[in-house]
C-alpha positions in Angstrom: 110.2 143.0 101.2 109.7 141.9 105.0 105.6 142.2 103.7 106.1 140.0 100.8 107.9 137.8 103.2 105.4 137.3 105.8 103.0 136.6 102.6 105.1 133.6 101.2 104.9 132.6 105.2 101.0 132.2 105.9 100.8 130.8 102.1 100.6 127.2 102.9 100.4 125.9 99.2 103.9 127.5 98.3 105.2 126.3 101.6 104.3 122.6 101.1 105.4 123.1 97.5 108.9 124.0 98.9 108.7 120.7 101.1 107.9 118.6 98.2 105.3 116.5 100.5 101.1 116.3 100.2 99.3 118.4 101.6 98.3 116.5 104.9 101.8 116.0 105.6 102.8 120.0 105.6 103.6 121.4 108.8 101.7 124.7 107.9 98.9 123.1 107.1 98.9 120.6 109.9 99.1 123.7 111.9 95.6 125.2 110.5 94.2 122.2 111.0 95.1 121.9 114.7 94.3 125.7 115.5 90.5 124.8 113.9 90.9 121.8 116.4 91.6 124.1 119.2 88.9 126.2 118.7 86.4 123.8 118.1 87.6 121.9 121.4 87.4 125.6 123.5 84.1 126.3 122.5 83.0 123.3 122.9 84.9 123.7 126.8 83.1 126.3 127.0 79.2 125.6 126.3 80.1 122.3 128.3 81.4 124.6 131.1 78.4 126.4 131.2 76.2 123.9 132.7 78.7 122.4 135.0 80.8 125.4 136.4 78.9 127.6 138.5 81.9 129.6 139.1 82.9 131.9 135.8 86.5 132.3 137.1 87.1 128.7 137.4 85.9 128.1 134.2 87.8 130.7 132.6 90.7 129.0 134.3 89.9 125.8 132.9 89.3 127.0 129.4 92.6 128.5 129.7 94.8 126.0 130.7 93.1 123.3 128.1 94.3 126.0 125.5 97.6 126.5 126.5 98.1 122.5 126.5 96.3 122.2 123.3 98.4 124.9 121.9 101.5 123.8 123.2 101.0 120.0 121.8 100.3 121.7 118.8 103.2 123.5 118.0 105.2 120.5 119.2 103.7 118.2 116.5 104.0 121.1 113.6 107.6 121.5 114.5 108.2 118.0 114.3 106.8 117.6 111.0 108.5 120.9 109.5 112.1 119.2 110.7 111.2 115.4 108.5 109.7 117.9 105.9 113.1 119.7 105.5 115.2 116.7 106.1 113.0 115.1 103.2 113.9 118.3 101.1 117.4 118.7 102.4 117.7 114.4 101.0 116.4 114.7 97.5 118.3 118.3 97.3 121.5 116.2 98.3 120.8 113.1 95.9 120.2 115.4 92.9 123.2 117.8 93.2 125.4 114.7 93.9 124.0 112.6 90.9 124.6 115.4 88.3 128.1 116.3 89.9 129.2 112.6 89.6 127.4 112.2 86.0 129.8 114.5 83.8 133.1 112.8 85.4 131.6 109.2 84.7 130.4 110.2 81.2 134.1 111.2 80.5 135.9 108.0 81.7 133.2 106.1 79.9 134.5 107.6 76.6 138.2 107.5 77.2 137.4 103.8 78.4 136.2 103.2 75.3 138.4 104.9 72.9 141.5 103.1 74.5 139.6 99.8 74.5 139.1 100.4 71.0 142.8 100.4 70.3 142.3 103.8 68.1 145.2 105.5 70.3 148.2 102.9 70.8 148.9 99.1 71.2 147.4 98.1 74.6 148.3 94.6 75.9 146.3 91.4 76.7 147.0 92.1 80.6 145.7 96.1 80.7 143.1 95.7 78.4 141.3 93.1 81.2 142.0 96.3 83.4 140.0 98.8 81.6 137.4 96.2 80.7 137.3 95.9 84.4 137.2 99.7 84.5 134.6 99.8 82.1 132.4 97.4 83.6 132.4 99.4 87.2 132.0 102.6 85.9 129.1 101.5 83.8 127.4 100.3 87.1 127.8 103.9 88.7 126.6 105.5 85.6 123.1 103.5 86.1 123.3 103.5 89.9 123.6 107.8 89.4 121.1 107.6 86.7 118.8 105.4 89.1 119.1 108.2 91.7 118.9 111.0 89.3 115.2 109.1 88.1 114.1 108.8 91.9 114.7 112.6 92.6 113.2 113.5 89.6 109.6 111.0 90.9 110.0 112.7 94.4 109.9 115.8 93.1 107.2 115.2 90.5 109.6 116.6 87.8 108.8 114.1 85.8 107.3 115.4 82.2 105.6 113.5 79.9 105.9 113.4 75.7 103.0 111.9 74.7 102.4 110.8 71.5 100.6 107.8 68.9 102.4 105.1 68.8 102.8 101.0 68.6 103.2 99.4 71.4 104.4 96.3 69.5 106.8 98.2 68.1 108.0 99.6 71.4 108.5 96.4 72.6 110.2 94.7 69.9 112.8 97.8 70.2 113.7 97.0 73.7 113.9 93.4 72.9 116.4 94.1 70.3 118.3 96.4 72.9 118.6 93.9 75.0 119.2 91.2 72.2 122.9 90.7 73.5 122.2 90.5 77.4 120.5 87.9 77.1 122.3 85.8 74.6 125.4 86.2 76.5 123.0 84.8 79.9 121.6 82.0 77.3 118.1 83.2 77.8 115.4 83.3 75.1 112.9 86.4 74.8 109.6 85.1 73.4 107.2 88.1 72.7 103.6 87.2 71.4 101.3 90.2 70.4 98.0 90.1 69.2 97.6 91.7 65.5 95.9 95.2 64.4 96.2 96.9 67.7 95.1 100.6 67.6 97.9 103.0 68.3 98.0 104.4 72.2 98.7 107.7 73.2 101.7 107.5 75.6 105.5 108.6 76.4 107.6 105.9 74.3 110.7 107.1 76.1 108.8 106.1 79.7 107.2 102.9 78.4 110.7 101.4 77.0 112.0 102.0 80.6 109.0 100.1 82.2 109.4 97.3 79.2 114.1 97.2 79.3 113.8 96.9 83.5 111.7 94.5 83.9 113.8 92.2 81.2 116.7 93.9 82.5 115.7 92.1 86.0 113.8 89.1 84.3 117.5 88.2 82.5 119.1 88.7 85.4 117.6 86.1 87.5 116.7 83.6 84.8 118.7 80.5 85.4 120.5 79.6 82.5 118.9 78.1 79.6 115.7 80.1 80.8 113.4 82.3 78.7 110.8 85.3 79.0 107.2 85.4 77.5 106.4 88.5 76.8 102.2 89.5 76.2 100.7 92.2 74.7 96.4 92.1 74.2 93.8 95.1 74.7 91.1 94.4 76.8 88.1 96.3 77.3 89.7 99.5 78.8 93.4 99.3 78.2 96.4 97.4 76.8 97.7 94.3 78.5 101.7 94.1 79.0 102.8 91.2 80.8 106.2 89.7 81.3 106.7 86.2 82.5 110.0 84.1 83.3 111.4 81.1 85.1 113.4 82.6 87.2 114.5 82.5 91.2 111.3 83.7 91.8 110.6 86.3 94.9 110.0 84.5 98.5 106.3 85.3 100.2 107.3 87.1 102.9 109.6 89.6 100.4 106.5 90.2 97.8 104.8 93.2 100.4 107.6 95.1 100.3 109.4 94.7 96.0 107.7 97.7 94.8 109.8 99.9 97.9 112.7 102.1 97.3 116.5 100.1 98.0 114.4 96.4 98.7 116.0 93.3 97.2 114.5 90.2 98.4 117.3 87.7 100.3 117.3 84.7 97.5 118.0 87.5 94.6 121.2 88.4 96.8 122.5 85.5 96.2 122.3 85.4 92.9 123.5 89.0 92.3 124.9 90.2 95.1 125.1 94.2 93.5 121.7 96.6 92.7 120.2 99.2 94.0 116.4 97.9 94.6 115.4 100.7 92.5 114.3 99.5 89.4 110.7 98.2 90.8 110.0 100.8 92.3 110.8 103.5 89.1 108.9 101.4 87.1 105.7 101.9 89.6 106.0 105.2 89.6 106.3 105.8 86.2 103.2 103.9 85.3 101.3 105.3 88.4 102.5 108.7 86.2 100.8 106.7 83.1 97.6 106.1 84.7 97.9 102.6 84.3 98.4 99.7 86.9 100.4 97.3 88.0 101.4 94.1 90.0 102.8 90.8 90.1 103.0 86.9 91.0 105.4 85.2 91.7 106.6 81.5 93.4 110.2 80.8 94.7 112.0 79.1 92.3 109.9 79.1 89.9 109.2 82.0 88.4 107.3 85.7 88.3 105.0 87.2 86.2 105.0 91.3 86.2 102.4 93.1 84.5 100.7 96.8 83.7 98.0 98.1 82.4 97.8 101.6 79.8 94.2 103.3 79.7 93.2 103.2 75.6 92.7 106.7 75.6 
């Protein structure tokens, strides 16, 4: 057992598995790294040594005391890493457990919510049904704030599993759309999509490439001023397929555009205009088509408008 043990210990791969970071940010493999570093820098001490130092004792001395230092500064760093490498663990650990505990007890006031708002169980006046509409509304925005989280943990940890299979992309698109149909007819915001016709089919996750297509309209809808609309555009080119999605909305500020792909960043002109998200949305929808092998980016002019697009290899 205590072999097995010191096995799992000197086998860096499982260990920076276990931290869930790359491997030039694992504290066991930083620590390789900085013993071949040590050794390279004694011998090199030491053939050095050998035409300056007459004296053998002095420059054992020497070569000792730059080892000790070397050493020393070397389990310092490694150390420091290994503690943001288990805090980075110990986070998305925490974030997970927490999003699936709080999932089941939100899922179940969802549906008694809805069955009393339905009026299937008793009378229920004009004055409490406003409160469980209320009700409804809030817990609706901690089911996707938990769902968010649940989505981040899962990119983190690179738990996330593709489904791929043929399929339309037109069609894909027009779902969404049609998901989203009475969002944005409450906002007042029209959803044109133009497409061109005879695509080929692309192989791709259609569960994945809805969520990239319903966020960015989710946000687009969002921050469309009233009476606005979305162009929505779908083309191959030589390599890939084309998805772009234009609006006239608020627009992001310069200075905000470095940082809208980040985890938790909303730009200071959107908080005004919706003063509650999480800032996550942007930067799930990177990851997941980083996890596509496509691409992705943006322009966009204060109050005026953005364009977001992405790119899906053909094959």
């Amino acid at each position: 057992m205590n072999f097995r043990k010191i096995i799992d210990e000197i086998n860096i791969v499982k260990q920076c598995r276990k931290y869930n970071v790359p491997l030039w940010q694992c504290p066991q493999f930083l620590f390789l790294i900085m013993g071949i570093i040590i050794i390279f820098s004694i011998l090199s001490i030491y053939f050095v040594g050998e035409y300056y130092i007459d004296d053998p004792l002095m420059m054992a001395f020497v070569i000792l005391l730059i080892s000790i230092v070397l050493f020393i500064l070397a389990v310092i760093i490694t150390k420091s890493f290994e503690r943001l490498a288990e805090a980075n663990r110990l986070k998305s650990e925490f974030v997970n457990i927490v999003s699936h505990q709080l999932r089941s007890p939100l899922s179940n006031i969802k549906w008694i919510l809805e069955l009393l708002i339905s009026k299937k169980i008793s009378t229920v006046s004009e004055k409490q049904m406003e409160y469980l509409v209320l009700l409804k509304e809030n817990n609706d925005k901690m089911r996707e704030l938990v769902s968010d989280l649940l989505m981040v943990s899962r990119i983190e940890e690179n738990r996330i599993v593709l489904n791929q299979e043929k399929v339309a992309l037109s069609d894909l698109i027009e779902e969404s759309i049609k998901e989203m149909e009475s969002f944005s007819r409450a906002s007042n915001v029209k959803i044109n999509f133009n497409f061109e016709k005879n695509l080929p089919l692309v192989l791709t996750d259609p569960y994945y490439f809805k969520m990239i297509i319903n966020n960015f309209l989710d946000n687009s809808i969002r921050y469309v001023k009233k009476g606005g609309k979305i162009d929505i555009t779908l083309k191959k080119n030589e390599n890939n397929f084309y998805i772009e999605v234009k609006d006239d909305g608020v627009g992001i500020p310069k200075e905000d555009q470095k940082y809208i792909f980040k985890k938790f960043f909303r730009s200071a002109n959107i908080r005004k205009h919706q003063t509650e998200g999480s800032g996550l949305d942007l930067y799930i929808v990177k990851s997941i088509v980083d996890k596509l092998k496509g691409k992705i980016g943006f322009s966009s002019q204060e109050d005026i408008g953005s364009t977001f697009w992405f790119t899906l290899p053909l094959k």
